[in-house]
Predicted model as a PDB file, atoms N, CA, C, CB and O in Angstrom, pLDDT in the B-factor column:
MODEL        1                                                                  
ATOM      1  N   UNK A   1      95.312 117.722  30.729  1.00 47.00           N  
ATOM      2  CA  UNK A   1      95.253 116.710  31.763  1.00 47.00           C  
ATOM      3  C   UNK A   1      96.337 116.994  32.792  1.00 47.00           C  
ATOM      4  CB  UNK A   1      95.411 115.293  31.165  1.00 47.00           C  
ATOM      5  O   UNK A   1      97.462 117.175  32.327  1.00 47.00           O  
ATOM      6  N   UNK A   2      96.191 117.064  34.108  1.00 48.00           N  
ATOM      7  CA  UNK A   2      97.316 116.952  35.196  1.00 48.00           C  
ATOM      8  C   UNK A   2      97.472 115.782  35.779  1.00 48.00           C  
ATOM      9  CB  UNK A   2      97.167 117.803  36.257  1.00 48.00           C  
ATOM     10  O   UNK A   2      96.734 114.900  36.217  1.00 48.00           O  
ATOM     11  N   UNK A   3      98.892 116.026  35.659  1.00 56.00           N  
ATOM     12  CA  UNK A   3      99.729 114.778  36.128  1.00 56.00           C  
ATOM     13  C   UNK A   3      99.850 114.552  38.097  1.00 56.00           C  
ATOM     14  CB  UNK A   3     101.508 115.119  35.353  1.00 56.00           C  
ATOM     15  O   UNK A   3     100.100 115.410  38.944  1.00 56.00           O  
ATOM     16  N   UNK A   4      99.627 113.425  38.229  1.00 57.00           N  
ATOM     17  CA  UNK A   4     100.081 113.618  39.962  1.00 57.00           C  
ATOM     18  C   UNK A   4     101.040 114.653  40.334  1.00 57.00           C  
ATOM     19  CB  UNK A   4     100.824 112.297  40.580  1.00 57.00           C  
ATOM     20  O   UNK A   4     100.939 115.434  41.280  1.00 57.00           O  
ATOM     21  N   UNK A   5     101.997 114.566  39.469  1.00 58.00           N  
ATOM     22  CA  UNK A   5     103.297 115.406  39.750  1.00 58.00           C  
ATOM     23  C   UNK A   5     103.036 116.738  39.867  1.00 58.00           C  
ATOM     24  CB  UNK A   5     104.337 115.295  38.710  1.00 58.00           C  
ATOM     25  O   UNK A   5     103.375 117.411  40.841  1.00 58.00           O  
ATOM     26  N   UNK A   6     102.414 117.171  38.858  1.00 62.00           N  
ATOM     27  CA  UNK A   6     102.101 118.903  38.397  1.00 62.00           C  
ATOM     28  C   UNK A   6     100.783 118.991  39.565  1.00 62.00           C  
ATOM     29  CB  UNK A   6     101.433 119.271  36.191  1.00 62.00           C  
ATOM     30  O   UNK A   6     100.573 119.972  40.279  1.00 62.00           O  
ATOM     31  N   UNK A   7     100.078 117.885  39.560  1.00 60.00           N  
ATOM     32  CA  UNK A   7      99.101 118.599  41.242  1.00 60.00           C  
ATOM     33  C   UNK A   7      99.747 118.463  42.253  1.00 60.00           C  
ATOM     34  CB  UNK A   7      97.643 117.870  41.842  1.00 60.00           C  
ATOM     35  O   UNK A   7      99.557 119.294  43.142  1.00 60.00           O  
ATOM     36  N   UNK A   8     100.556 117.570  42.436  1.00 62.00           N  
ATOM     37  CA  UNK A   8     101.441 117.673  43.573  1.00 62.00           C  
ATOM     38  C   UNK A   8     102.190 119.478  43.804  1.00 62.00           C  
ATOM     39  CB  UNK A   8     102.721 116.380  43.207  1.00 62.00           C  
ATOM     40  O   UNK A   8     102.075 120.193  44.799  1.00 62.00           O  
ATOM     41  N   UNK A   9     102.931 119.783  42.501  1.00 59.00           N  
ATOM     42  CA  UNK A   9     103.569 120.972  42.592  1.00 59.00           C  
ATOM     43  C   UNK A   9     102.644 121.997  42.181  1.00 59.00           C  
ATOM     44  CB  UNK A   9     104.770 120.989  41.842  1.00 59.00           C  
ATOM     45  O   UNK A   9     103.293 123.030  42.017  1.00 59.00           O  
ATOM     46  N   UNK A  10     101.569 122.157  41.970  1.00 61.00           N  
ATOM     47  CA  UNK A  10     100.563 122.599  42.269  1.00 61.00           C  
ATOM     48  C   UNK A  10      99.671 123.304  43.816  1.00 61.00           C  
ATOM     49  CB  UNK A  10     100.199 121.719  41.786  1.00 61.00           C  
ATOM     50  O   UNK A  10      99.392 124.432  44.221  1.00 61.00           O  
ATOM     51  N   UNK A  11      99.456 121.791  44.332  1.00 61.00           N  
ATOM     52  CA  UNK A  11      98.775 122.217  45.956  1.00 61.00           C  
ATOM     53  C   UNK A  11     100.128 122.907  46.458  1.00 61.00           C  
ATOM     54  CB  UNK A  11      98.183 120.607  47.216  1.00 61.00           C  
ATOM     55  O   UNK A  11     100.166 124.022  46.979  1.00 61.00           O  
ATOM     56  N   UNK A  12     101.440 121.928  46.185  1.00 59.00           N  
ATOM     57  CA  UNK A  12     102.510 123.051  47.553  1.00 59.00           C  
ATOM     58  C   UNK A  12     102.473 124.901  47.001  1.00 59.00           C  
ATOM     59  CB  UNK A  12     104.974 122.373  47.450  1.00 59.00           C  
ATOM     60  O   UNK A  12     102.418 125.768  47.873  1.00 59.00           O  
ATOM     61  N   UNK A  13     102.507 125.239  45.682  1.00 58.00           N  
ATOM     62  CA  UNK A  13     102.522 126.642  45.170  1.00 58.00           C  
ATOM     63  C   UNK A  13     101.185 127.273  45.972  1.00 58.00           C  
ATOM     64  CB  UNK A  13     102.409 126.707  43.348  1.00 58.00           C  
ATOM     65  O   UNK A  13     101.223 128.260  46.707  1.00 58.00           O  
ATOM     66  N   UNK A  14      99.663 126.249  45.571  1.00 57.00           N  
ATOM     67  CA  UNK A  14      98.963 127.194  46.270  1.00 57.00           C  
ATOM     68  C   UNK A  14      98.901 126.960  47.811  1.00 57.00           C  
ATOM     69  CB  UNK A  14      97.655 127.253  45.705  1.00 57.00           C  
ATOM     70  O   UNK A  14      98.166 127.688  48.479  1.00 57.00           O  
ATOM     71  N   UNK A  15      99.601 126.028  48.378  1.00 59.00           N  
ATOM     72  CA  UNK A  15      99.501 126.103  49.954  1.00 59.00           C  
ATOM     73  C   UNK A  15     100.356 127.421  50.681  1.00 59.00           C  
ATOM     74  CB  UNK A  15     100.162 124.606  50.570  1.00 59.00           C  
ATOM     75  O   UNK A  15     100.128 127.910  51.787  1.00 59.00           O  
ATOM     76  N   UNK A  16     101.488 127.859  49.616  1.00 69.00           N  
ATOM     77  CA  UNK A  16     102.053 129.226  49.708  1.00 69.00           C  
ATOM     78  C   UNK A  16     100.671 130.503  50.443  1.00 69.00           C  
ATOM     79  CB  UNK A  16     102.603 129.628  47.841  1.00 69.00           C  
ATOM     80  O   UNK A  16     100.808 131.404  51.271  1.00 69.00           O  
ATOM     81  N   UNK A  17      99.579 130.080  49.768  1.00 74.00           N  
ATOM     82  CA  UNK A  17      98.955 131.547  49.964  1.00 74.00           C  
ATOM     83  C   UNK A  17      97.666 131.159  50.777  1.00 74.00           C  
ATOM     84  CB  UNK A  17      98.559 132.441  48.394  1.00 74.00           C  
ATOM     85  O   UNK A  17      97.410 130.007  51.129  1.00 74.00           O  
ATOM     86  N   UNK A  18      96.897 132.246  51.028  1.00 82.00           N  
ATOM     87  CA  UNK A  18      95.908 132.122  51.958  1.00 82.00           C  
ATOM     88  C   UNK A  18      94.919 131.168  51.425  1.00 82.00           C  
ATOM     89  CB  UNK A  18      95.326 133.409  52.296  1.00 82.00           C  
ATOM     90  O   UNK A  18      95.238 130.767  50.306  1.00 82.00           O  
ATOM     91  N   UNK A  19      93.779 130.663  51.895  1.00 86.00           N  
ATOM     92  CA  UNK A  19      92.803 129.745  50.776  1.00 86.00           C  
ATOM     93  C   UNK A  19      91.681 130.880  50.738  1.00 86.00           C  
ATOM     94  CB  UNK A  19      92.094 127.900  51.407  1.00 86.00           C  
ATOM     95  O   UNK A  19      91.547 131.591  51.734  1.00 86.00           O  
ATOM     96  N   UNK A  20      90.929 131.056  49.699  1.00 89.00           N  
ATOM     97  CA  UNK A  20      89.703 131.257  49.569  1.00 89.00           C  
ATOM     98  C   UNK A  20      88.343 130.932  49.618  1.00 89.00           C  
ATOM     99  CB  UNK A  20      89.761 131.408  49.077  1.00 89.00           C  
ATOM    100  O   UNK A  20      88.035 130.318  48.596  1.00 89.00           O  
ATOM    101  N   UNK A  21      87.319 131.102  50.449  1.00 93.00           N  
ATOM    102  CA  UNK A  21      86.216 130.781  50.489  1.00 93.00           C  
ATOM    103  C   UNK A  21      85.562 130.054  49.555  1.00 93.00           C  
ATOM    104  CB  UNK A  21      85.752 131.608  50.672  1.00 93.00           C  
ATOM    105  O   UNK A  21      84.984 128.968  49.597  1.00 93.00           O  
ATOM    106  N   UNK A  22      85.805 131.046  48.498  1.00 93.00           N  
ATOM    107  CA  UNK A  22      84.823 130.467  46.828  1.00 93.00           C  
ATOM    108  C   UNK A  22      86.259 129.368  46.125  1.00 93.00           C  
ATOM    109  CB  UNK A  22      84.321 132.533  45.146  1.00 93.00           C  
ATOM    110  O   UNK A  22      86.090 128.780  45.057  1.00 93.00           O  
ATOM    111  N   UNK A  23      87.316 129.271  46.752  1.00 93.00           N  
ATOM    112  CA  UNK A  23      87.768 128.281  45.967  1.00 93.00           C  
ATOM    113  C   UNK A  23      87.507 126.857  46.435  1.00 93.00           C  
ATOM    114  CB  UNK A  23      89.089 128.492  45.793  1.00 93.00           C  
ATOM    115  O   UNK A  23      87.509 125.930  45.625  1.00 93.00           O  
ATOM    116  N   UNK A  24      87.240 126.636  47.972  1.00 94.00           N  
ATOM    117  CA  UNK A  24      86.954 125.541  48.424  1.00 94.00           C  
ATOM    118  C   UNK A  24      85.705 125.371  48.374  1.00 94.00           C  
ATOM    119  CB  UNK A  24      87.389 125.349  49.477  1.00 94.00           C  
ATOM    120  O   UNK A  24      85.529 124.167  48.184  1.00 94.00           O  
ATOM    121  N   UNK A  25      84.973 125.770  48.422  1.00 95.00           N  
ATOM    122  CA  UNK A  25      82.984 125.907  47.230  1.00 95.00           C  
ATOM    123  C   UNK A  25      83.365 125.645  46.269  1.00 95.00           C  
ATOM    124  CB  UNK A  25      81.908 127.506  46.799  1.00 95.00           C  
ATOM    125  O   UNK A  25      82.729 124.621  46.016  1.00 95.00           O  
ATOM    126  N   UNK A  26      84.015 125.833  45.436  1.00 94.00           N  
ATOM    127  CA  UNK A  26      84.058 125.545  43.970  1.00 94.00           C  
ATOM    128  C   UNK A  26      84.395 124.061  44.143  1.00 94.00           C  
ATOM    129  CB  UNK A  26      85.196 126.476  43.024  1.00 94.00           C  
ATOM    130  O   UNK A  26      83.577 123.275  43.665  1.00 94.00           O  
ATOM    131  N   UNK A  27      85.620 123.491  44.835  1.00 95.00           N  
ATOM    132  CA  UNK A  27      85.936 122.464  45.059  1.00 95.00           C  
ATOM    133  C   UNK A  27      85.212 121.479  45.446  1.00 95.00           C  
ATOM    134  CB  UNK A  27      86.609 122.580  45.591  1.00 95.00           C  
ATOM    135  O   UNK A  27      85.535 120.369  45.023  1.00 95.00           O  
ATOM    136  N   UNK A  28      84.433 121.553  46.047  1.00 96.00           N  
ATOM    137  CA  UNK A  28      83.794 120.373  47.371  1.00 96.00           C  
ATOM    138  C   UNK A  28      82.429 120.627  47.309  1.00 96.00           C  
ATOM    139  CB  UNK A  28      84.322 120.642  49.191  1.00 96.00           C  
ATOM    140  O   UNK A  28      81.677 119.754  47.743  1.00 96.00           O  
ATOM    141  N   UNK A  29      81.884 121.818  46.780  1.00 96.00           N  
ATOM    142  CA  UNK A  29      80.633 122.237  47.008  1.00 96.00           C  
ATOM    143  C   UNK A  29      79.300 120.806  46.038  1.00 96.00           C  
ATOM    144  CB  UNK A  29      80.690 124.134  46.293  1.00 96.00           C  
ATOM    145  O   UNK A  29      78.115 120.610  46.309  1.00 96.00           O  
ATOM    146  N   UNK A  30      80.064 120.195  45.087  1.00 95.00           N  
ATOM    147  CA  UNK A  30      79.024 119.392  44.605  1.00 95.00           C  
ATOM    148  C   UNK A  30      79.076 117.859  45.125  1.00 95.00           C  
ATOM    149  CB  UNK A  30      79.079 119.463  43.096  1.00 95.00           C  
ATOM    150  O   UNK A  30      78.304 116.944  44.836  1.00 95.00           O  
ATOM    151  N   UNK A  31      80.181 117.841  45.956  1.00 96.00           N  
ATOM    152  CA  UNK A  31      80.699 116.743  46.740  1.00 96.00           C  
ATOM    153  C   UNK A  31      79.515 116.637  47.664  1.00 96.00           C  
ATOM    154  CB  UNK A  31      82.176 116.997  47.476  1.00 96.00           C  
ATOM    155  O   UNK A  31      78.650 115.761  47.676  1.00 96.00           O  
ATOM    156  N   UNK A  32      79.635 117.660  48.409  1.00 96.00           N  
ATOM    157  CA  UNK A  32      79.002 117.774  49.814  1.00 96.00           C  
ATOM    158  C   UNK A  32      77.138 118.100  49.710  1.00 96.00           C  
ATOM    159  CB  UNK A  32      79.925 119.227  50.665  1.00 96.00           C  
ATOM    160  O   UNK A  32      76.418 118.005  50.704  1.00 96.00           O  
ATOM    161  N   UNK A  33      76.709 118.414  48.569  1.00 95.00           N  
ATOM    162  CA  UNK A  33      75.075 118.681  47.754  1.00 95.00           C  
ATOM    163  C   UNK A  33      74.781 117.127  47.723  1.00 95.00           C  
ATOM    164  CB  UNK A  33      75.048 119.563  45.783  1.00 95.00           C  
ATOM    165  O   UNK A  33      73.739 116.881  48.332  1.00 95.00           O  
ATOM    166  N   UNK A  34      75.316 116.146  47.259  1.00 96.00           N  
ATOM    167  CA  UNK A  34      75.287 115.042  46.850  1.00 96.00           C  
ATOM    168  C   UNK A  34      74.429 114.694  48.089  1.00 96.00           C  
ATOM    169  CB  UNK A  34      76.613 114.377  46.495  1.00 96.00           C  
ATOM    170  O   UNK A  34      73.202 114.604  48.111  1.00 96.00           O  
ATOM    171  N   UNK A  35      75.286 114.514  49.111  1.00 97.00           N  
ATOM    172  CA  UNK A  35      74.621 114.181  50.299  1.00 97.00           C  
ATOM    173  C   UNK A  35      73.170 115.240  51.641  1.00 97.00           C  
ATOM    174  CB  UNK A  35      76.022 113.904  50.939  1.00 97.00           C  
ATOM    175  O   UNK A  35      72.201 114.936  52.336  1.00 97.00           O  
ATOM    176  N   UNK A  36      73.897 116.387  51.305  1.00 96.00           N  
ATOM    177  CA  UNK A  36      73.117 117.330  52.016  1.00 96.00           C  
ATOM    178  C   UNK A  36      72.336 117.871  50.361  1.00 96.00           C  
ATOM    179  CB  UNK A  36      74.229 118.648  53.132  1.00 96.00           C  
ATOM    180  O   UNK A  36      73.016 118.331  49.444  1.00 96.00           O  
ATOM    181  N   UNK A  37      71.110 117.718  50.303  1.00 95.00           N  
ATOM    182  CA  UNK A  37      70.872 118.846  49.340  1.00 95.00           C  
ATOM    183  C   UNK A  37      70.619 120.108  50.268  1.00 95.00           C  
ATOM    184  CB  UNK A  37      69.555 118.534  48.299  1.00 95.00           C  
ATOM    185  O   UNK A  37      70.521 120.251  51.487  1.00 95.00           O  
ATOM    186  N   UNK A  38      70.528 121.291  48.761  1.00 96.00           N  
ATOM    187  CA  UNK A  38      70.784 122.450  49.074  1.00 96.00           C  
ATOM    188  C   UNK A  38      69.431 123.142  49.209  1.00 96.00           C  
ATOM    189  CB  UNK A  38      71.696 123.001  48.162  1.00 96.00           C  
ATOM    190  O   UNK A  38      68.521 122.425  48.795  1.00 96.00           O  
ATOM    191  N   UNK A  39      69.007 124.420  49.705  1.00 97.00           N  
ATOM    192  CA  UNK A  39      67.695 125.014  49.353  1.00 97.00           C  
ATOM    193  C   UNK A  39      68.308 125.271  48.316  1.00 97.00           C  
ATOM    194  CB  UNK A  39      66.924 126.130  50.123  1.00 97.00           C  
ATOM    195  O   UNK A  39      69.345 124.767  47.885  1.00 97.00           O  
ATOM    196  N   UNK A  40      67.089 126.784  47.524  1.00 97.00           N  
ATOM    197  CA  UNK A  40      67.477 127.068  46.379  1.00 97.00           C  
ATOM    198  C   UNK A  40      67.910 127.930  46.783  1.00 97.00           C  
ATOM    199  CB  UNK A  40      66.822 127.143  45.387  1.00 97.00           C  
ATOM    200  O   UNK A  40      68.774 128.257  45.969  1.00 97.00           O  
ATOM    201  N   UNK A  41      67.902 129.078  48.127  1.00 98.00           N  
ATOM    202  CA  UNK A  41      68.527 130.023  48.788  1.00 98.00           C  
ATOM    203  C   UNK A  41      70.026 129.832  49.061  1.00 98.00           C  
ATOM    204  CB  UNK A  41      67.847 130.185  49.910  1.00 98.00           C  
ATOM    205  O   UNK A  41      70.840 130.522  48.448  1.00 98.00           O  
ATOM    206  N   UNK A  42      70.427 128.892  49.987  1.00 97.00           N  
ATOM    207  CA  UNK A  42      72.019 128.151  49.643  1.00 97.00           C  
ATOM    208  C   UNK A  42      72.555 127.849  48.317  1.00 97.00           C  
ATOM    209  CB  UNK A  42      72.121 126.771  50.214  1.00 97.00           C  
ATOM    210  O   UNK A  42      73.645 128.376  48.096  1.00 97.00           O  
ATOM    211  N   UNK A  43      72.237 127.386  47.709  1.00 97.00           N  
ATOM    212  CA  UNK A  43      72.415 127.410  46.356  1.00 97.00           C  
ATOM    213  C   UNK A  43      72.386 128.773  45.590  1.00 97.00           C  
ATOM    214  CB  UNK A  43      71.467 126.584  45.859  1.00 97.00           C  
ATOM    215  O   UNK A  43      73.266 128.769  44.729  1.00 97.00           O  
ATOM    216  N   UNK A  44      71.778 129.765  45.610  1.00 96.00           N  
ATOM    217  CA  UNK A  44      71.666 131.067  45.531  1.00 96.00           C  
ATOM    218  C   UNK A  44      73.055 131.449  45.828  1.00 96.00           C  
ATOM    219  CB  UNK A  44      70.610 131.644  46.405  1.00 96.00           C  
ATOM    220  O   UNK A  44      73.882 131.644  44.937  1.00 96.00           O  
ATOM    221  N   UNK A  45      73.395 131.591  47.529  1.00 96.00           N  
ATOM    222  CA  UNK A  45      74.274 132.435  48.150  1.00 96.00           C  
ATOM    223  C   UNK A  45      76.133 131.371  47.694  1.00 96.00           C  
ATOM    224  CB  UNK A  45      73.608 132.584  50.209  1.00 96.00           C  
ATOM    225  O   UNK A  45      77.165 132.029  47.564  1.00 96.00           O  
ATOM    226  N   UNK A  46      76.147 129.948  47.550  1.00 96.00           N  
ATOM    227  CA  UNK A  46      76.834 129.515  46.958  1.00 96.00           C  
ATOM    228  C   UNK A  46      77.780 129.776  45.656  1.00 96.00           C  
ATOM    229  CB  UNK A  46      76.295 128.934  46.983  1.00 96.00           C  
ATOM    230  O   UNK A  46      78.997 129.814  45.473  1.00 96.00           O  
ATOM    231  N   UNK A  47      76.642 129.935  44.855  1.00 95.00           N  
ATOM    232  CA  UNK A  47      76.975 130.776  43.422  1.00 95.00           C  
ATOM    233  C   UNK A  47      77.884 131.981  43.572  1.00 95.00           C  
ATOM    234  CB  UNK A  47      75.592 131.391  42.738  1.00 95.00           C  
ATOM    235  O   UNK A  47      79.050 132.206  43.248  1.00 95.00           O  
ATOM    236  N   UNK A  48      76.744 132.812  44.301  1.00 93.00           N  
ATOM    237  CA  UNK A  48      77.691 134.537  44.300  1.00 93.00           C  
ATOM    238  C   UNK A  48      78.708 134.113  45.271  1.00 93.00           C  
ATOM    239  CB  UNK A  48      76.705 136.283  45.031  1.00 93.00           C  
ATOM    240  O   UNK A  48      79.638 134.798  44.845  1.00 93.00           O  
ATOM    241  N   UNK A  49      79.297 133.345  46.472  1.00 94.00           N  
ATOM    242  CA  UNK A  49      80.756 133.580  46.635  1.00 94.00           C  
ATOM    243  C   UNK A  49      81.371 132.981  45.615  1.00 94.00           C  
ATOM    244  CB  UNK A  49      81.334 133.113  47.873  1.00 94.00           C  
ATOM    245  O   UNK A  49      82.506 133.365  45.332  1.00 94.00           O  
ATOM    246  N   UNK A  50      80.874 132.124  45.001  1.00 93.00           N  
ATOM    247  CA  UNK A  50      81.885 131.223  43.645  1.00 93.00           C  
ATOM    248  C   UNK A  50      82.324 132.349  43.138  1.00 93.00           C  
ATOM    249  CB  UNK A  50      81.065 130.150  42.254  1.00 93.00           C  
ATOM    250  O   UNK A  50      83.533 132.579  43.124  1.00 93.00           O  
ATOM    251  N   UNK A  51      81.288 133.355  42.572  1.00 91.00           N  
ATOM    252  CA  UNK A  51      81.470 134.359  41.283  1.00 91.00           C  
ATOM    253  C   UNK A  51      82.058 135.797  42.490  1.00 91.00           C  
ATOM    254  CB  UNK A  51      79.470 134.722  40.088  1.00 91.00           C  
ATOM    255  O   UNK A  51      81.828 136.824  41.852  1.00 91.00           O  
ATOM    256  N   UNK A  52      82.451 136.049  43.368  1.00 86.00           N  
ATOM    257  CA  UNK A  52      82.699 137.048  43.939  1.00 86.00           C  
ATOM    258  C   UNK A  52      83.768 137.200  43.341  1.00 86.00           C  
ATOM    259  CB  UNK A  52      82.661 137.091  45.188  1.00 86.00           C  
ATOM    260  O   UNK A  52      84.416 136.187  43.082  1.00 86.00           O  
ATOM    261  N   UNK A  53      84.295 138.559  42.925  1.00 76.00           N  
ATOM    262  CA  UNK A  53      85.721 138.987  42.647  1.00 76.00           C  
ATOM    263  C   UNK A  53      86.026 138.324  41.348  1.00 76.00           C  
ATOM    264  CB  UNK A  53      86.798 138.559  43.819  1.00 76.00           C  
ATOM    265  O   UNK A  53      87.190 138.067  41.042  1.00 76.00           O  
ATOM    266  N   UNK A  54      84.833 137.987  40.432  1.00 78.00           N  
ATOM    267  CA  UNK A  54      85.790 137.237  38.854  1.00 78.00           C  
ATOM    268  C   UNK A  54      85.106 137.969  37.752  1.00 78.00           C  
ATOM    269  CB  UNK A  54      85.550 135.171  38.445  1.00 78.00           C  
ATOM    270  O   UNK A  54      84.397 138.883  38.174  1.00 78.00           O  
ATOM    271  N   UNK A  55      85.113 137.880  36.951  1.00 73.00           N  
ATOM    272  CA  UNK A  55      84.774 138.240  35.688  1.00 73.00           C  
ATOM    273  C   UNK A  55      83.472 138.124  35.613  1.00 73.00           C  
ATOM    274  CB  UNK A  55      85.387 137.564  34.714  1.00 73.00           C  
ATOM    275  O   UNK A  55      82.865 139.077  35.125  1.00 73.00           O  
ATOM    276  N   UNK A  56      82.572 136.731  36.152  1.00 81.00           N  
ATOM    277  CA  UNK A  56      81.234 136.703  35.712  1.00 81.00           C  
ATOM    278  C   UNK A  56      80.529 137.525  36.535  1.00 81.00           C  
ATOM    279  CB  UNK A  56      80.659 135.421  35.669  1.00 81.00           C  
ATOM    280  O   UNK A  56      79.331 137.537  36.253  1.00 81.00           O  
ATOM    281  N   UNK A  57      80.860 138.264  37.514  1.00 80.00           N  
ATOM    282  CA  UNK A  57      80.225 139.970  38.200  1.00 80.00           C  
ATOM    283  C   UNK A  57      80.717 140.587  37.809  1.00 80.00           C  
ATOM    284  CB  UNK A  57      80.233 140.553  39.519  1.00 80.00           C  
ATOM    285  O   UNK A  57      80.726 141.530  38.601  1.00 80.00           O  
ATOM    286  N   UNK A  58      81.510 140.935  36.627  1.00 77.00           N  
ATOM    287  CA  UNK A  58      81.964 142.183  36.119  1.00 77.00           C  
ATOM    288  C   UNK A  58      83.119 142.984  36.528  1.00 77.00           C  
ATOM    289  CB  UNK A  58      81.063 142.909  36.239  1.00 77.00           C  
ATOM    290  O   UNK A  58      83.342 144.193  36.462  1.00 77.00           O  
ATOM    291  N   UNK A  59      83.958 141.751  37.072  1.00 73.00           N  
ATOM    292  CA  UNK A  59      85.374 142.324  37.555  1.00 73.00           C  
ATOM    293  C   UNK A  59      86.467 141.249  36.544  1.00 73.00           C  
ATOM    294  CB  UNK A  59      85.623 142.088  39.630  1.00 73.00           C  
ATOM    295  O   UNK A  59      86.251 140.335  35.749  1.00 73.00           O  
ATOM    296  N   UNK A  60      88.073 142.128  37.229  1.00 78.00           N  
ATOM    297  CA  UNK A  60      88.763 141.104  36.733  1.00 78.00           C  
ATOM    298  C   UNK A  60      89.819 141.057  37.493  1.00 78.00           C  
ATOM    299  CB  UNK A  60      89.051 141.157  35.428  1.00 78.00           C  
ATOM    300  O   UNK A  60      90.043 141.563  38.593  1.00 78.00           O  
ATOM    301  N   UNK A  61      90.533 140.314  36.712  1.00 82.00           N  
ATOM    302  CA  UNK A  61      92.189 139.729  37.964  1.00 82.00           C  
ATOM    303  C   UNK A  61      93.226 140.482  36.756  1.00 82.00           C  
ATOM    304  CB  UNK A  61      92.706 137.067  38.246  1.00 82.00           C  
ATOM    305  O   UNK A  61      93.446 140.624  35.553  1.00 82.00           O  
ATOM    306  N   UNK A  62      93.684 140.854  38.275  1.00 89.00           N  
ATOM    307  CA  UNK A  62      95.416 140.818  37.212  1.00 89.00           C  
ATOM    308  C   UNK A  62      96.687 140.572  38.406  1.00 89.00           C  
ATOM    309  CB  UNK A  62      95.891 142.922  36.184  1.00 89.00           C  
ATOM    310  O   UNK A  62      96.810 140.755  39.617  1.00 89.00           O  
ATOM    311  N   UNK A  63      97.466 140.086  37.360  1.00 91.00           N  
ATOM    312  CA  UNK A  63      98.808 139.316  38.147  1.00 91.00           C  
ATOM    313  C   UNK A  63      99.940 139.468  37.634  1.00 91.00           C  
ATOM    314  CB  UNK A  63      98.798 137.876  38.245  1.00 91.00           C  
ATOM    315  O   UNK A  63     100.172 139.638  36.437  1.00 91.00           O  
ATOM    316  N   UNK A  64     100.613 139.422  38.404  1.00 93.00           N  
ATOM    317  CA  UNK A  64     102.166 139.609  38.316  1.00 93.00           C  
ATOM    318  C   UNK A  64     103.244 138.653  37.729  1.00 93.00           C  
ATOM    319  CB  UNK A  64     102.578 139.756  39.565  1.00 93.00           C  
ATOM    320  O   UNK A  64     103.981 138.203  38.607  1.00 93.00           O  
ATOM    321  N   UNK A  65     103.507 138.255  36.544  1.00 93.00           N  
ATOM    322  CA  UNK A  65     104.487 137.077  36.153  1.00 93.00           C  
ATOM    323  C   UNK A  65     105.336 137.056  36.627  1.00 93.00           C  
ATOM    324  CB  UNK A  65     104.913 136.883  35.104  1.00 93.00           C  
ATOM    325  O   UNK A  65     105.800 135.916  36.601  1.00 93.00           O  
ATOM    326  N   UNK A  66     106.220 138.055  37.376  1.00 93.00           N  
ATOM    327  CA  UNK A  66     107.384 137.575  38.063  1.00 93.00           C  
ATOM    328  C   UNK A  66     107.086 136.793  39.235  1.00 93.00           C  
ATOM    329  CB  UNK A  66     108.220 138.640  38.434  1.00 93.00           C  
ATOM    330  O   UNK A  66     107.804 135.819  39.462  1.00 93.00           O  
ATOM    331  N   UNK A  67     105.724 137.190  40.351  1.00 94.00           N  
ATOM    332  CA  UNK A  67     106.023 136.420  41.665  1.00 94.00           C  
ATOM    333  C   UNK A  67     104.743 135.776  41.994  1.00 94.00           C  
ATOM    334  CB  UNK A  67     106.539 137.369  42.919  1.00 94.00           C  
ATOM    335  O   UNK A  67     104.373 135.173  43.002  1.00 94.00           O  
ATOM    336  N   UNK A  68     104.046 136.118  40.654  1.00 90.00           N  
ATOM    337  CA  UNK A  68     102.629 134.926  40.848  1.00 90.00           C  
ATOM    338  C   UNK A  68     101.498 135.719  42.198  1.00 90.00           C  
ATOM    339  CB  UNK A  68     103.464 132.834  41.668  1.00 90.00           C  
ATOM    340  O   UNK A  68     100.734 135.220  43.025  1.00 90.00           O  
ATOM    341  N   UNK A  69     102.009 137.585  41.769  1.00 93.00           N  
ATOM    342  CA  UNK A  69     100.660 138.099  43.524  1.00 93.00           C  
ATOM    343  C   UNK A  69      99.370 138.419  42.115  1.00 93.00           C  
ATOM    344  CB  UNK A  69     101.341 140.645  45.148  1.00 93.00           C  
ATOM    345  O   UNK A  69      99.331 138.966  41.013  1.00 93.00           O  
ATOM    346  N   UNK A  70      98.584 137.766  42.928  1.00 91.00           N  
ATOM    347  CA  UNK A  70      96.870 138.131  42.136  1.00 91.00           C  
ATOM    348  C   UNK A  70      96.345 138.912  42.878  1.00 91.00           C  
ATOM    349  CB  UNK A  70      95.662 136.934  41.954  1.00 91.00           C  
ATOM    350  O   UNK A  70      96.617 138.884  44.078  1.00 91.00           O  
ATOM    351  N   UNK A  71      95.242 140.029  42.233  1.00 87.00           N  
ATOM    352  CA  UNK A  71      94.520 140.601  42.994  1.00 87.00           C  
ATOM    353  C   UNK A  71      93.277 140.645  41.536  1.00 87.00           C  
ATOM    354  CB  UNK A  71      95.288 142.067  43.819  1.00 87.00           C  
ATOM    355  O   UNK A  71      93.291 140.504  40.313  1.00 87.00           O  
ATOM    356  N   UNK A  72      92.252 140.949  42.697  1.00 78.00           N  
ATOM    357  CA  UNK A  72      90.692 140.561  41.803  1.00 78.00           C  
ATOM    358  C   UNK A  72      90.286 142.185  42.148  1.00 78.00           C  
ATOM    359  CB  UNK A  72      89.257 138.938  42.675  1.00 78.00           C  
ATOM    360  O   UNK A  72      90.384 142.469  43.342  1.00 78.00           O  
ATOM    361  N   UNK A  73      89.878 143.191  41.314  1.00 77.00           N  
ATOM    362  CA  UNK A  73      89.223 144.471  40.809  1.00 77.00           C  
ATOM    363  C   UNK A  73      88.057 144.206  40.170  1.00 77.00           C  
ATOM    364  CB  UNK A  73      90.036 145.243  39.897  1.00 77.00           C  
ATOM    365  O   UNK A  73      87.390 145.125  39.695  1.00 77.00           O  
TER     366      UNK A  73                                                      
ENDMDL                                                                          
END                                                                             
């Protein structure tokens, strides 16, 4: 469970870095269906930026414990 506090120190860590496409889809994307539905084509192209660059296409991440840099292979 997260605490206000830990999302609070949370958003400022990730406001540090650029945002991602598929992370704000991941976020908002069933928010915003609710009201707009989707084709099944949007919904299609939705998915693969979600899954671009992760594991469920057959890649992976690796990161750095000292300074928190990710990169997706």
């Amino acid at each position: 469970m997260l605490l206000a506090a830990d999302h609070d120190a949370a958003l400022a860590v990730r406001s540090s870095k650029p945002c991602e496409l598929a992370e704000v889809l991941g976020r908002h994307v069933a928010d915003y269906a609710r009201t707009h539905p989707l084709s099944a084509v949007q919904r299609k192209a939705v998915r693969a930026i979600i899954q671009c660059r992760t594991a469920a296409l057959g890649g992976h991440r690796e990161w750095c414990d000292g300074c928190g840099f990710e990169r997706y292979l």
